[in-house]
C-alpha atoms as one frame of an Amber mdcrd trajectory, in Angstrom:
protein
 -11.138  -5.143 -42.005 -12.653  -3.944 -39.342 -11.290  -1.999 -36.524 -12.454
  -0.019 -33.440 -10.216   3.808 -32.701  -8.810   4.476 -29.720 -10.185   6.582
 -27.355  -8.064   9.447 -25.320  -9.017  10.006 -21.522  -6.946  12.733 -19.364
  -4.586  11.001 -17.153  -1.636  12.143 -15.144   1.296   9.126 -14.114   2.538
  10.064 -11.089   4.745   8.616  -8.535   3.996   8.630  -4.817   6.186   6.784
  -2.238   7.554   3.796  -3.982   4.975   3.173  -6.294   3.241   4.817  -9.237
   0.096   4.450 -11.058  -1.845   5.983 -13.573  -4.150   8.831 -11.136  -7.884
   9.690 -13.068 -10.330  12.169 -12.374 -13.623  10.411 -12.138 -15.578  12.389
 -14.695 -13.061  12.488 -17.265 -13.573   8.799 -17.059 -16.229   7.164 -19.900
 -19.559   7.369 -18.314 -19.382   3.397 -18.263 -16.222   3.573 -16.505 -17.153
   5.822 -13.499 -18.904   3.272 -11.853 -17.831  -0.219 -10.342 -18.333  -3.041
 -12.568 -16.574  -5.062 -15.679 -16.464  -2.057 -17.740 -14.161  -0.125 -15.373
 -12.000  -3.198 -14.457 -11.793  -4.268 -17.981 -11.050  -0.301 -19.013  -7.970
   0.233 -16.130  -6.394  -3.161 -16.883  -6.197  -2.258 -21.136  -4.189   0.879
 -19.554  -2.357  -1.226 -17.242  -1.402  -3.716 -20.053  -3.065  -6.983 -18.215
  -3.387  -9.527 -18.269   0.017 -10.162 -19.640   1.099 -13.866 -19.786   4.637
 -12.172 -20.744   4.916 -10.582 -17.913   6.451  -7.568 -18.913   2.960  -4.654
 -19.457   4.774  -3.779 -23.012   1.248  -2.828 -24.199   0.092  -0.553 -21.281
   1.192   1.539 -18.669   2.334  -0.575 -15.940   5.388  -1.479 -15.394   5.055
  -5.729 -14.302   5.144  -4.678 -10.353   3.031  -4.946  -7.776   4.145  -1.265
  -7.234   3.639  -0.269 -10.680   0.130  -1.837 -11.801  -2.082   0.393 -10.221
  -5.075   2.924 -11.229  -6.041   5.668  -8.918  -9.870   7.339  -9.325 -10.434
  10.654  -7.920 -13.653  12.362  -7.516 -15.159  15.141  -5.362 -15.878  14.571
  -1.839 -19.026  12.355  -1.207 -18.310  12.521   2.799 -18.571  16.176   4.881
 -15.056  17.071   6.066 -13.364  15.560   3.021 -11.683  17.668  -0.003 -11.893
  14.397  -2.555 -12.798  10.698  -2.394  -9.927   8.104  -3.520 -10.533   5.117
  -5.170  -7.533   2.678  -5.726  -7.508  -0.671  -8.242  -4.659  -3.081  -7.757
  -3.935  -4.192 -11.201  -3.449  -7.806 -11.346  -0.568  -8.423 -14.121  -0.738
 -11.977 -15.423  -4.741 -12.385 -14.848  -7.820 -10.191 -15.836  -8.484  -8.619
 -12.234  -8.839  -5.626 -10.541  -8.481  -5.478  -6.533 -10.457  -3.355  -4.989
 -10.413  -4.593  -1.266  -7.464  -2.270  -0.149  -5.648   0.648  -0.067  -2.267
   1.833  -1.390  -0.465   4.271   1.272   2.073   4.876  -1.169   0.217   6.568
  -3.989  -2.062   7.952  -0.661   0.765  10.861  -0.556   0.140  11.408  -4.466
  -3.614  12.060  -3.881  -3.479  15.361  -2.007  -0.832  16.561  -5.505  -3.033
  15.638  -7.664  -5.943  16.950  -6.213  -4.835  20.265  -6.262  -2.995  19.615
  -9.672  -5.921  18.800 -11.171  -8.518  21.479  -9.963 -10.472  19.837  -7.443
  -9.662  22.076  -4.429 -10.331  25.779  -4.873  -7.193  27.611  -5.372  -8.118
  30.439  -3.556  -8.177  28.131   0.054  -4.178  27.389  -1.210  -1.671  29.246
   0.771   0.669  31.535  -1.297   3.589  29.309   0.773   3.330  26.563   3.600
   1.936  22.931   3.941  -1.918  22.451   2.729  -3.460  19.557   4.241  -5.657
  17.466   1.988  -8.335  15.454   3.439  -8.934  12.671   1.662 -11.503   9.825
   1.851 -10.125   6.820   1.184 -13.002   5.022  -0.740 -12.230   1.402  -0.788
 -12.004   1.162   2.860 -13.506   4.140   4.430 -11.066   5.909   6.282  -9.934
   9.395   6.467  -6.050  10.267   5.489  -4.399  13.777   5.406  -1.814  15.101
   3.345  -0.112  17.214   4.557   1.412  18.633   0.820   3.984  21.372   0.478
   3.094  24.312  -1.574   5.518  26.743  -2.959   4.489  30.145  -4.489   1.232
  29.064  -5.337   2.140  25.764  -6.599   2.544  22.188  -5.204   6.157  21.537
  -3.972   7.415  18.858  -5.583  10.821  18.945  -5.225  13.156  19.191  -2.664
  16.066  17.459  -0.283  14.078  14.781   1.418  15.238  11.253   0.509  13.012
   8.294   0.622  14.832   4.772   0.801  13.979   2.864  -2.649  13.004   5.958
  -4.714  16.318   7.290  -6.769  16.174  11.300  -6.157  15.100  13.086  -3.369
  11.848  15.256  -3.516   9.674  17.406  -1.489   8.285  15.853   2.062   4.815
  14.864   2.110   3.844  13.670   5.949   0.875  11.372   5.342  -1.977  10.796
   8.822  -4.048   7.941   8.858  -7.061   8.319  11.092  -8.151   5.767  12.645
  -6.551   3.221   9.864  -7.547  -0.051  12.034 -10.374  -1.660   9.633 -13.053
  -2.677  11.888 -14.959  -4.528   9.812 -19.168  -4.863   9.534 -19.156  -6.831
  12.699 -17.361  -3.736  14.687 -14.256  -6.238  14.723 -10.820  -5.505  17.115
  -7.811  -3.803  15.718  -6.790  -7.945  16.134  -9.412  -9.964  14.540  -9.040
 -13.165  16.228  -8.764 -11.104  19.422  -5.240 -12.200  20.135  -2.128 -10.558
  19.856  -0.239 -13.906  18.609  -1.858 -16.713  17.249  -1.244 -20.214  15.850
  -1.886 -21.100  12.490  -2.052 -24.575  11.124  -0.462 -24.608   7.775  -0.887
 -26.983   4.468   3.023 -27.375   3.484   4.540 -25.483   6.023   3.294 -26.758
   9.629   2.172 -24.746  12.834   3.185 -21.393  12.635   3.120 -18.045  15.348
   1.378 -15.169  13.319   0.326 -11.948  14.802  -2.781 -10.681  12.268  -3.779
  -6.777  12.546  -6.072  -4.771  10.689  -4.225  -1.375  10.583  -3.436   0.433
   7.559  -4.326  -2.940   5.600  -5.014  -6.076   6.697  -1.615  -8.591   6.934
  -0.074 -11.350   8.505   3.025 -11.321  10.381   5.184 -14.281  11.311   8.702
 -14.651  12.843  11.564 -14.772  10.080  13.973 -17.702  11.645  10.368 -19.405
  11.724   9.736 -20.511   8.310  13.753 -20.452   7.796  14.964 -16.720   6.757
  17.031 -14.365   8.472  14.742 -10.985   7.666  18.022  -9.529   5.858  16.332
 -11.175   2.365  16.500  -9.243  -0.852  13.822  -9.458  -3.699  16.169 -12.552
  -5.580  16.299 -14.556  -2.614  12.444 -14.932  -2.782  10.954 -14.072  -5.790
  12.569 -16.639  -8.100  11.836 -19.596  -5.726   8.498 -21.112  -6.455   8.285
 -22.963  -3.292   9.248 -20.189  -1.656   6.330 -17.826  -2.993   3.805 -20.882
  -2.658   4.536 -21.437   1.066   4.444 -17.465   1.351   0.315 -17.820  -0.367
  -0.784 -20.597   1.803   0.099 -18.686   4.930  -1.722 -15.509   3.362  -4.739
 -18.033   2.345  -4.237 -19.509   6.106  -4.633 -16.055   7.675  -7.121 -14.464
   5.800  -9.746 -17.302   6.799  -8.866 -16.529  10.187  -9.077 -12.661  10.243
 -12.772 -13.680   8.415 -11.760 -11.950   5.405 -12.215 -14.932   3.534 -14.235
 -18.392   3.949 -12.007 -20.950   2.631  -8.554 -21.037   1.932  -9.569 -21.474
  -1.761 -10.903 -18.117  -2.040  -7.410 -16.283  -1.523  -7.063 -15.847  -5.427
  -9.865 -13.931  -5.288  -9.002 -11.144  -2.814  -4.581 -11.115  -3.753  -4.110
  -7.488  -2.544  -4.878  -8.346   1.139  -4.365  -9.401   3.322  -0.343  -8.827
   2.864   2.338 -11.318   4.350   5.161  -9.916   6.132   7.789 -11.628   8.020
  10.220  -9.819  10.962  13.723 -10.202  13.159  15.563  -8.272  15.451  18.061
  -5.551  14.073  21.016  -6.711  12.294  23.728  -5.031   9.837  22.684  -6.114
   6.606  23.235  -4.889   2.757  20.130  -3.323   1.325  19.414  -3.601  -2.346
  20.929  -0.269  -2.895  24.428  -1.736  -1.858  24.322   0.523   0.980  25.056
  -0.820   4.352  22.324  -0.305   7.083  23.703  -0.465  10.471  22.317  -2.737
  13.661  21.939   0.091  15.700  20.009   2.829  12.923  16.959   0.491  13.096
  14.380  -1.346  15.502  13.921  -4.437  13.728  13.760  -5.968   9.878  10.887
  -6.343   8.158   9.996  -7.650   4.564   6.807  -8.088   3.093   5.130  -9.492
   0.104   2.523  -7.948  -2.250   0.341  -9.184  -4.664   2.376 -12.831  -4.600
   6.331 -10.641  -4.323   8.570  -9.467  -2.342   7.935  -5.924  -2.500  11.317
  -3.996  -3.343  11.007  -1.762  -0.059   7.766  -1.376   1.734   4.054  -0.866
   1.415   3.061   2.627   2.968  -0.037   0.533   4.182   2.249  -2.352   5.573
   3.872   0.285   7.461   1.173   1.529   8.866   0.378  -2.022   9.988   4.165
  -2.308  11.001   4.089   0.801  13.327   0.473  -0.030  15.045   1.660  -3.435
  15.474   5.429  -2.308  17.528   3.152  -0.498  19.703   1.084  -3.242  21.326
   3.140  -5.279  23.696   3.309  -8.853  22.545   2.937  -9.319  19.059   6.096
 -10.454  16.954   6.247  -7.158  15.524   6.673  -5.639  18.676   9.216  -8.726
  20.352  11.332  -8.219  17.136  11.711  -4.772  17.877  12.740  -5.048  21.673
   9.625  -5.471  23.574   7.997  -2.728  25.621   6.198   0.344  25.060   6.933
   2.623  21.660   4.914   4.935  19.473   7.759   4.859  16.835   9.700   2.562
  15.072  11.749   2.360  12.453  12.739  -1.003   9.963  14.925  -2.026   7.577
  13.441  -3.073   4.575  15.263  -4.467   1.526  16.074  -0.826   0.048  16.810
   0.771   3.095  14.825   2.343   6.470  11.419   3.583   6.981  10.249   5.258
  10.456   6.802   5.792  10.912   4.673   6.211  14.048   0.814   4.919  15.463
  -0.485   6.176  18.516  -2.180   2.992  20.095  -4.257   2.884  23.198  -6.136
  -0.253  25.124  -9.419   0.514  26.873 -11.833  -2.380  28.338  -9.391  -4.221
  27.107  -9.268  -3.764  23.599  -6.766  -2.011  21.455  -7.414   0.581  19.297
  -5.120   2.895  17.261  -5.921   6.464  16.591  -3.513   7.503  13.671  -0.507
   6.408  12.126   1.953   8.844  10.340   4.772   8.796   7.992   6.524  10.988
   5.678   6.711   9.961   1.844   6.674  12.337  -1.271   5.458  12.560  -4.636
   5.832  13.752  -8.534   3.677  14.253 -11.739   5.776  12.168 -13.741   3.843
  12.868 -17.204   0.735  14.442 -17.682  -1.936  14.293 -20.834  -3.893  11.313
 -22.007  -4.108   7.765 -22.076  -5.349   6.071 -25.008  -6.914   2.471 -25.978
  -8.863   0.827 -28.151 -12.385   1.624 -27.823 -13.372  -1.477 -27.730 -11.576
  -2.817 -25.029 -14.108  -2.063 -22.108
């Protein structure tokens, strides 16, 4: 019989925010695989385990999550200023595809780790103790985020007292800048696509519906909770096992996209499922997060949940929040009624495991909004380090 061996590439798994992937360096990929094209897609979903009509990635790496089906590529810098490029693949689980047409801000904070980890930033610019900030080029959209990562007698920092809602143990901090994260687009597009803060969208199942649509951090979709009949207090269960739910959740994503011009027809949503994202908001309330922990009225700004890759994500996209923060900060949008009204540069949300604050510094001139950085603070951890290994045949 005959049979094709497995092949071992270097890998590190590493967690960063609430999500992990499988993180590459680009030339320890096979020289097929270090460029776009089917070999690459078809090599990161055999490590990934898709597509997996079970659902469950026993075969592979990932771990049946929209947080946990993603490959990271990580190369020297191709752009002056920049320490390393980053190149992120949303895994799809149950169908053979690889999005490419966003970012993840949650594995963002474990680029500037690995970077260092893995030998692409001289060790002699590291400081013997203090913060190192990464520059990183985010690839897939072409923007510029810092890491700000802690280092520790020579080493990165990775542990440490600061607790992230919806990761278990605490870690090390890791505040995360996005420069200028609105996507502008070819046409030199607004921070709001359509050019207006709230607009109407005519739905297929679900009816006319307010949505506010940014590009910030990644491209999504907002619409008021009580709207489309939730309260914004929803846990993943409430959601993700209603089919009619989830299909009324797509057409609104489909809806959007075609009207941010990412896509031309609503048909063509299954071919770009990583953005835009679908988020839905209401004003602060007490609610029970998925923790069992109680989050108080009064410790947040508003309630948020969001959907990824066709889910209710299990906290928040680090993207999404980016999105979320630029969004409070422009007077008008739902975002920013949920949250109060008025002027902020802060915010912070309840999500279904808990809080998140992040910040955007957003300006209008000749009338048009713009945002000049967004920052959080996540962390990261190697989680296992070594090799990957499937069948050579695969890609």
């Amino acid at each position: 019989m005959s049979h094709s061996p497995q092949i071992r590439i270097p890998a590190t798994y590493m967690r960063g925010g609430t999500s992990k992937g499988v993180f590459f360096r680009r030339d320890d990929l096979p020289e097929r695989a270090r460029v776009a094209g089917p070999a690459r897609d078809a090599l990161l979903m055999r490590v990934i385990g898709s597509p997996d009509p079970y659902g469950k990635h026993t075969d592979g790496m990932g771990g049946a999550t929209s947080s946990t089906s993603k490959c990271v590529i990580v190369s020297p810098a191709s752009v002056p200023d920049h320490d390393v490029d980053y190149l992120y693949g949303q895994v799809s689980i149950d169908t053979a595809f690889v999005d490419w047409s966003g970012n993840c801000g949650n594995l963002s904070t474990a680029v500037g780790p690995f970077a260092i980890a893995a030998g692409l930033i001289d060790p002699a610019r590291l400081p013997r103790d203090g913060v190192f900030p990464v520059r990183v080029w985010q690839a897939n959209i072409g923007k510029t985020i810092v890491v700000h990562v802690p280092i520790a007698d020579g080493q990165v920092q990775e542990t440490g007292d600061f607790e992230l809602d919806g990761v278990t143990f605490p870690a090390a901090e890791i505040v995360l800048e996005f420069l200028d994260p609105a996507d502008e687009g070819e046409d030199g597009g607004a921070l709001f696509p359509t050019g207006n803060v709230v607009d109407t969208l005519d739905v297929s199942g679900v009816g006319r519906l307010q949505a506010t649509m940014i590009n910030a951090g990644i491209p999504t979709v907002f619409v008021d909770a009580a709207a489309i009949g939730y309260t914004g207090s929803e846990l993943q269960e409430a959601i993700n096992g209603d089919a009619q739910a989830l299909a009324r959740f797509e057409a609104i994503r489909a809806h959007g996209a075609v009207r941010m011009g990412l896509i031309a027809d609503v048909a063509d949503a299954a071919t770009r499922q990583h953005t835009p994202k679908v988020a839905f908001v209401a004003p602060a309330e007490t609610y029970v997060a998925s923790s069992g922990r109680l989050v108080a009225a009064e410790a947040i700004d508003l309630r948020v949940r969001a959907l990824s890759m066709g889910k209710l994500h299990h906290a928040m996209m680090g993207t999404a929040a980016v999105a979320i923060a630029t969004a409070a900060s422009v007077p008008g949008t739902l975002v920013n009624q949920a949250a109060g009204g008025g002027a902020r540069n802060a915010v912070r949300f309840g999500h279904p495991s808990g809080t998140l604050q992040v910040g955007a510094e957003a300006v209008q001139a000749d009338g048009r909004w713009q945002v000049t950085k967004a920052v959080m603070s996540r962390s990261a951890r190697i989680l296992m380090e070594g090799a990957v290994r499937v069948p050579g045949d695969a890609f």
